[in-house]
N, C-alpha and C positions, 0 to 999 in steps of 0.2 A: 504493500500500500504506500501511495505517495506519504511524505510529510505532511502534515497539516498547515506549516509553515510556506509551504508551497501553493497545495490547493485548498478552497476553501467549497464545502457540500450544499448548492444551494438547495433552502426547503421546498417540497412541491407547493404549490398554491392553484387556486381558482383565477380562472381572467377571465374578465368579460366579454362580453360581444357586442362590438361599440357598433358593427354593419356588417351590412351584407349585399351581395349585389351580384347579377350575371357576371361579371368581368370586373377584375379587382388588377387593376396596373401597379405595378411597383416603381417607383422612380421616375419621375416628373421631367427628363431629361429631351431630346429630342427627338429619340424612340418613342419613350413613355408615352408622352404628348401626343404625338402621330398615332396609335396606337389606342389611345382612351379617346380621340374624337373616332376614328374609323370607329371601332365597336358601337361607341354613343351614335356616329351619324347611319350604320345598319339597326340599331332597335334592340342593341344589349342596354339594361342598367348596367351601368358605369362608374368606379369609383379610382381614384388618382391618389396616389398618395406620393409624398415629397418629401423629405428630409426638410429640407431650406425653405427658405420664406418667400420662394419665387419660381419660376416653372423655367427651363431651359438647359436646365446640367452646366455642362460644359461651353453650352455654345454661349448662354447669357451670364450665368455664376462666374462660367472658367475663362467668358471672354474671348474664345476665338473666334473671331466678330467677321470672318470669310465664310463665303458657302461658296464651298466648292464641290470636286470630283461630281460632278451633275452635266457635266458634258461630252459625247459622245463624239472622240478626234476622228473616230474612221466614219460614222454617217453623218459626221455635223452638226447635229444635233441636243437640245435638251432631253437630259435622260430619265433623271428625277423629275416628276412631276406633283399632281396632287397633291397633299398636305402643305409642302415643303414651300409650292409656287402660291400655294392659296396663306400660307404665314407670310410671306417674301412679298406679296402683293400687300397686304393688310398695314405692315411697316413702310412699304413704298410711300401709302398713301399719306402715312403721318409723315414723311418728308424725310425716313430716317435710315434710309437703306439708298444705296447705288452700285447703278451695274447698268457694263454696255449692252447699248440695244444693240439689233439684228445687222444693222448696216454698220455696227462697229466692229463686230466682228472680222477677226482675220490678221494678216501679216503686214497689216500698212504702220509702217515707221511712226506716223505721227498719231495714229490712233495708240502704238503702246507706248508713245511719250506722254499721253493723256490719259492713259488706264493703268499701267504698271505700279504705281505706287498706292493703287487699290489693290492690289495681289488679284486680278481680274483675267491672269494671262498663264498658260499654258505651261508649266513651270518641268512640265513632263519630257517637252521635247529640246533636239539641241540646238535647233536654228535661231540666229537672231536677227532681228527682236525675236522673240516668244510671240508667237499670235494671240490676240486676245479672243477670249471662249466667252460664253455666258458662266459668271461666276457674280458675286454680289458681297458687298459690305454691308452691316446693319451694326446700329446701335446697338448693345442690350440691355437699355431698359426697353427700347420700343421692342423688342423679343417677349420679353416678361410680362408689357400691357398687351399687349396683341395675344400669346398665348392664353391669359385671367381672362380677356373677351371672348376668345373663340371655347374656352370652355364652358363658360356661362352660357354662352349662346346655345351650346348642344346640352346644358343640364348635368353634367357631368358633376358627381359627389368628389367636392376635392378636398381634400383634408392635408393642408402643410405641416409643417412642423413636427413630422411624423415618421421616426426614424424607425426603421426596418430592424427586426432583431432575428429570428425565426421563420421557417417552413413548416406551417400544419399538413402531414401527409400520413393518411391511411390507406392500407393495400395498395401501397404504388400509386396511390392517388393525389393532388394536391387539392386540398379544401382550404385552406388560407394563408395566412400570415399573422405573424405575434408583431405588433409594434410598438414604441414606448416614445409617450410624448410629456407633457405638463401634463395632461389628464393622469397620468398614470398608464399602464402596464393593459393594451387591450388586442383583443383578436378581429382580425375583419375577415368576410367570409366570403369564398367567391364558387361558382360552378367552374370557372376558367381563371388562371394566374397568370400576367403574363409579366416575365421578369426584366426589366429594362434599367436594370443598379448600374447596368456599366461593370460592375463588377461579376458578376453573375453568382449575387450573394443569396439571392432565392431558390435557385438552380443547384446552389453547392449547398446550402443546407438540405436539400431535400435530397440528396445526393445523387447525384447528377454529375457523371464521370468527366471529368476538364484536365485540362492543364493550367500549367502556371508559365505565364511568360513576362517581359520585362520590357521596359521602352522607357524615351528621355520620360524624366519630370519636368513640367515648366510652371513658374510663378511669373504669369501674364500679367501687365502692367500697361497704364495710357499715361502717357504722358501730356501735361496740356500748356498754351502757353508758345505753341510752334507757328513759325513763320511757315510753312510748307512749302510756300512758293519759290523762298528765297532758298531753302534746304535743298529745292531740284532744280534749280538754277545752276548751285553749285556744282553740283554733279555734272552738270550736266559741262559748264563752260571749263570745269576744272580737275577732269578724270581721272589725272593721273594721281594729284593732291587726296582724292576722294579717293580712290582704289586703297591708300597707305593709312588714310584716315580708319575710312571702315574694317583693313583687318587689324590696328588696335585698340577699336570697338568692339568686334568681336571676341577679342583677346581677353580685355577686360569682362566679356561677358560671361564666356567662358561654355558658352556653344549658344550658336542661334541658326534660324533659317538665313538664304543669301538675303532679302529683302529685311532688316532688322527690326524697321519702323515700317507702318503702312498709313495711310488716310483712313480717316473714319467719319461717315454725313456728317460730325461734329466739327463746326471748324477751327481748326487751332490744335485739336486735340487728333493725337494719332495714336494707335494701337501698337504694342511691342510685345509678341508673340515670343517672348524669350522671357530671362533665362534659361536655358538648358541644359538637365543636368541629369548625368547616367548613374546606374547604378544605384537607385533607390527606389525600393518596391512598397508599392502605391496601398500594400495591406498593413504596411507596417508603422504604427503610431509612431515610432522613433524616427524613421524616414520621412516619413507626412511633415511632422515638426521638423527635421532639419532641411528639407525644402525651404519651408517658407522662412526660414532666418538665414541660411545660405543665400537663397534666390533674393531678396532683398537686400543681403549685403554686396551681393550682383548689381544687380538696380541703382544703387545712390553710388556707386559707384562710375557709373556708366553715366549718369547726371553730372558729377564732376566735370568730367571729361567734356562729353560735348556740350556743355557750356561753356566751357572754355574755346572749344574749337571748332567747333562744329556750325556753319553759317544758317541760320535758323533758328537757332537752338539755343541762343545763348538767353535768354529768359523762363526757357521750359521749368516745368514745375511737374512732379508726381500728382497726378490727380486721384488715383487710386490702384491698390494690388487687386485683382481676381479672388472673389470672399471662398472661389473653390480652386484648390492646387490642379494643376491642368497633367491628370493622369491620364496616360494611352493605352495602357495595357494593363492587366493582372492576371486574373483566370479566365480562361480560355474555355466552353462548353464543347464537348467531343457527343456532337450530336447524331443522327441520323447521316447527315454527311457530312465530311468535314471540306471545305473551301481550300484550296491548296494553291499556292504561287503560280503554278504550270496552268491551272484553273481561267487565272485570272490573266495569262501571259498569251493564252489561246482564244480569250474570248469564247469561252465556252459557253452554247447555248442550252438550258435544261432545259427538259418537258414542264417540269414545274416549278419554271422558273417565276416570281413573286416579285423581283426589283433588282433596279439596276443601279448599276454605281458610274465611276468613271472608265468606260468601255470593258465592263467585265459585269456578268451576272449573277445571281444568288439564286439557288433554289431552295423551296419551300422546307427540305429536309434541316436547312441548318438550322432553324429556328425551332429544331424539338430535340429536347433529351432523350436518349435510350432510356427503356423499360420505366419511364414517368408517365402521365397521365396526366391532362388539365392543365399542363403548364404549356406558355411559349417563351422563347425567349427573343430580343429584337435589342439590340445594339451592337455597341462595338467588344461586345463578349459573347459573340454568336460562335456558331461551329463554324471554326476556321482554325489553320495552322499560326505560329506565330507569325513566321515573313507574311505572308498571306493579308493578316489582321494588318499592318504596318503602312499596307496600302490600300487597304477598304473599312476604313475605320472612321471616314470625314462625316460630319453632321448629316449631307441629305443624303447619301445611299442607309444610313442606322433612320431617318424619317422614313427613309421609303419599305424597310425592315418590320418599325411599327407602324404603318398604315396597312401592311401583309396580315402582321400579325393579329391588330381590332378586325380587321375584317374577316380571318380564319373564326377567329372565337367567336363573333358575332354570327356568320352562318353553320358552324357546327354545333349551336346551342339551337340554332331555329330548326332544324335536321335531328339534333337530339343525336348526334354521335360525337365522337372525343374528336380533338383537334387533331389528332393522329390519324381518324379515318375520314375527315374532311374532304369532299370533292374540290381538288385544288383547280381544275376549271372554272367551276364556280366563284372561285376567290379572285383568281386573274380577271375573269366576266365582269365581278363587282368593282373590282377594282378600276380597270379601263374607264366601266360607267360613271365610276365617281371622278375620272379625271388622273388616275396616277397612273404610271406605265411598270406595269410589272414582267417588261422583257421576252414575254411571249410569242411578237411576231417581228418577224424579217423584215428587214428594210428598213425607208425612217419609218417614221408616225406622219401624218397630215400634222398641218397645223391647226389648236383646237383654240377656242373662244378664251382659256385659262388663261394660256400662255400669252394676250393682245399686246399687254403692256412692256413683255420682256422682247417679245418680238419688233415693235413699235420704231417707226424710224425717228432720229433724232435732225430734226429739220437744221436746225444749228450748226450740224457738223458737214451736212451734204457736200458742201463745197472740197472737203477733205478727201472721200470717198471716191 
């Protein structure tokens, strides 16, 4: 027997049962979210639950304020659709999101001298410029009001502040989740669970065979207070200066992406997708904590600096760190199939295929555990290998994941069989109808009514084109 000094026997007790609902989402992120409107917008009860006190995960907590991999380099096309263009339009319209339209697209010099410092451009390929694709910057509070709206709007039981502890699971079955808030210690009850932690912390309690794999940590930051204009000026009239500058910014960083700072609809204020840092696993409290005191002694570090030298920059101010550590990886779900490098290197098309990422597809299998019941999973902790996750892991291919996933559970409760025996025709059928392209047929797509605004020419720029 262990030491007592070590472990300590907690007592059994009674918990409550604070709800219940057809479809009980775990994780409010940009899975979760896609995912409890699909269900809510097919005619499941619908309940959301969230850690934090805001809906987005990563994209709005963690701040990676780009939507990208949503374009398709070999048909040309937008590949994500549905949820993702219907969130991305709703922020358009509050003024707080940008991204080239249809006639900006492509390899013209002067269109990526006006779009690259939105991260808007093709970062895949080796030609220069990089062409610009359909990809979009957004604020994220306008994330976090646009998501509280659109779930209001569909009815959806959303309960924040409600961290996830427990998997309720009888005969291989899943019936709920234990979670623990200021109310105290309660259970919510679902026909269907679907796990969208990011972590695949529902999935692994319920035991649910995975892996564990690893990727940078980053503690995201905006900086505000930036001339932007005069900052790619410089670059621009002064390359070589700027080439010696930026790699000891990066230095000082201590790993980033090539672009370090990007624009954000906010003006003055740009987004800084770094610090980056290896070697610390995103389960571990010890690690968690020294991110965020490393990765900010990154940060004011890096403020030093280009204040001093940096043209643009020399008034910049920290406006705020990311309230969530920008974790890419931990456990991995070894589902039904698993998604593999070569997969997504071939452009492999399934039968039941479900959604599309940036020129590679997902089929329906990855989103279920072996030998579980009533669970789905949908983000970037689906069945896939670790390389594999590393490059299908961006915000709208995990929307397009769970708008698969609300909509599997929402028709295999009206059917009255397990998400495992679900007609996956029927899901792709729903799905198309509601507007999201789950990778099913050849070719491009038509152009649909959703897309008017993303496709829309920009009268202003004609003359460039």
């Amino acid at each position: 027997m262990n030491n007592i000094r070590d472990w300590i026997r907690e007592p059994a007790r009674d918990i409550k049962v604070a709800a219940r609902a057809d479809v009980v989402v775990v994780g409010g992120g940009p899975a979760g979210f896609s995912a409890a409107l699909a269900a809510a917008r097919n005619g499941a009860d619908t309940i959301l639950l969230e850690r934090y006190n805001h809906l987005g995960g990563l994209a709005s907590g963690g701040m990676v304020l780009v939507l990208d991999d949503m374009w398709d380099s070999h048909l040309g096309e937008i590949s994500v659709r549905g949820n993702c263009m219907k969130l991305l339009e709703r922020m358009d319209g509050m003024g707080l999101a940008a991204y080239p339209r249809q006639n900006e697209w492509g390899k013209d010099p002067a269109m990526y001298q006006r779009w690259a410092r939105w991260g808007t451009f093709d970062f895949n390929t080796t030609t220069q410029p990089h062409p610009i694709i359909f990809a979009a910057a957004f604020d994220p509070d306008a994330w976090k009001r646009a998501s509280l709206e659109m779930v209001q709007e569909h009815k959806i039981k959303l309960r924040l502040h409600s961290w996830y502890s427990q998997t309720l699971v009888e005969d291989g079955k899943v019936k709920g989740v234990i979670c623990d808030s200021k109310s105290g210690r309660e259970a919510i009850l679902g026909d269907v669970v679907i796990d969208a932690t990011g972590d695949l912390d529902v999935a692994a309690s319920a035991g649910a065979q995975h892996i564990s794999g690893n990727y940078i940590v980053t503690t995201v930051f905006r900086l505000g207070g930036v001339d932007t204009d005069a900052a790619e000026a410089w670059e621009r009239e002064e390359p070589e200066a700027f080439a010696a500058l930026d790699r000891q910014i990066k230095k000082v960083l201590g790993g980033s992406w090539g672009f370090w700072w990007l624009k954000t609809p906010l003006p003055g204020i740009v987004w800084c997708n770094c610090p980056h840092m290896a070697g610390l696993d995103g389960l571990k409290v010890e690690d968690l904590t020294r991110a965020e005191m490393l990765g900010r002694k990154h940060i004011h570090a890096l403020v030093d600096l280009v204040r001093a030298k940096l043209p643009g920059f020399e008034k910049c101010v920290v406006i705020d760190v990311a309230p969530q550590t920008g974790v890419r990886q931990t456990r991995l779900l070894e589902g039904d199939y698993v998604l593999t490098k070569d997969d997504l290197a071939a452009r492999t098309r399934f039968d039941d295929s479900i959604a599309r990422g940036r020129d590679y597809y997902m089929p329906y299998r990855v989103l279920l555990p072996q030998k579980i019941d009533n669970l789905l999973v949908a983000g970037r902790h689906f069945s896939v290998t670790s390389q594999a996750q590393k490059i299908s892991r961006e915000i709208p291919p995990c929307m397009a994941m769970g708008e698969a996933a609300g909509v599997a559970a929402a028709l295999a409760l009206n059917a009255g069989v397990t998400v495992r025996n679900v007609d996956v025709r029927a899901v792709q059928k729903a799905l198309r109808t509601q507007g999201a392209d789950p990778g099913d047929q050849t070719g491009r797509n038509p152009d649909v009514p959703e897309l008017a605004r993303a496709l829309a020419v920009r009268p202003e720029i004609l003359e460039t084109v």
